[in-house]
C-alpha positions in Angstrom: 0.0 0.0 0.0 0.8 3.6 0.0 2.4 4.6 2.8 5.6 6.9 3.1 4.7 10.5 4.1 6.7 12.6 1.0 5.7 15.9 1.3 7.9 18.0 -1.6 9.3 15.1 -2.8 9.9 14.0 -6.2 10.1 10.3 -7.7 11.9 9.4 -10.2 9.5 7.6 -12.0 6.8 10.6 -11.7 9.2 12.4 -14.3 7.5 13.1 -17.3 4.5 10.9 -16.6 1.7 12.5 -18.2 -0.2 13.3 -14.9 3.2 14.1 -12.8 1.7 17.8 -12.2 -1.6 16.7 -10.7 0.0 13.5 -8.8 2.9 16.1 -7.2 -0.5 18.6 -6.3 -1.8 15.7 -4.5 1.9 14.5 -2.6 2.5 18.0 -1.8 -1.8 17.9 0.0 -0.9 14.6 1.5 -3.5 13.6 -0.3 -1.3 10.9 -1.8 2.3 9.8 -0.8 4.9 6.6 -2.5 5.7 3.1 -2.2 8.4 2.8 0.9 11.0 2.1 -1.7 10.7 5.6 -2.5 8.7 4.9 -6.1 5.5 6.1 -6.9 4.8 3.5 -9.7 1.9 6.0 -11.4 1.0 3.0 -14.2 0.2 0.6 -11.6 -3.7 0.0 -11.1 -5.1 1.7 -7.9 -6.2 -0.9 -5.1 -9.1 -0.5 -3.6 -7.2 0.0 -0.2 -5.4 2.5 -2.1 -8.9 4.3 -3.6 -10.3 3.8 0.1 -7.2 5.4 1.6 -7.3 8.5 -1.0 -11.0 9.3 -0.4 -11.2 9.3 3.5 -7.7 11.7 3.3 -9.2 13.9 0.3 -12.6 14.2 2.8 -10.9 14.4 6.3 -12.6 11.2 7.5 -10.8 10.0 10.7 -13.3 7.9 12.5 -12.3 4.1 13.0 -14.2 1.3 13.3 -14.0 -2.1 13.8 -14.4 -4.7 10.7 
């Protein structure tokens, strides 16, 4: 999963990806961060983890609950 806070940073493999201005928008809103080998990997399909992950950040939802 995503994981590694990267506010400011740049990955390498971001450069010259055709959405590497809106994905750096969302790193630098910590809406969105990289892999903990410090990739970002922006071909790879979104889990749904990943999609969960990105909507309760983007909408400030905090609450936990149990599964």
């Amino acid at each position: 999963p995503i994981s590694i806070h990267a506010e400011g940073a740049k990955f390498e493999d971001l450069r010259g990806h055709w959405a590497e201005k809106e994905i750096q928008e969302w790193i630098d809103q910590d809406f969105i961060a990289g892999y903990p080998d410090h990739t970002f990997r922006p071909d790879n399909e979104i889990t749904r983890g990943e999609f969960a992950a990105l909507v309760n950040t983007s909408f400030g939802f905090t609450a936990q609950g149990s599964v």
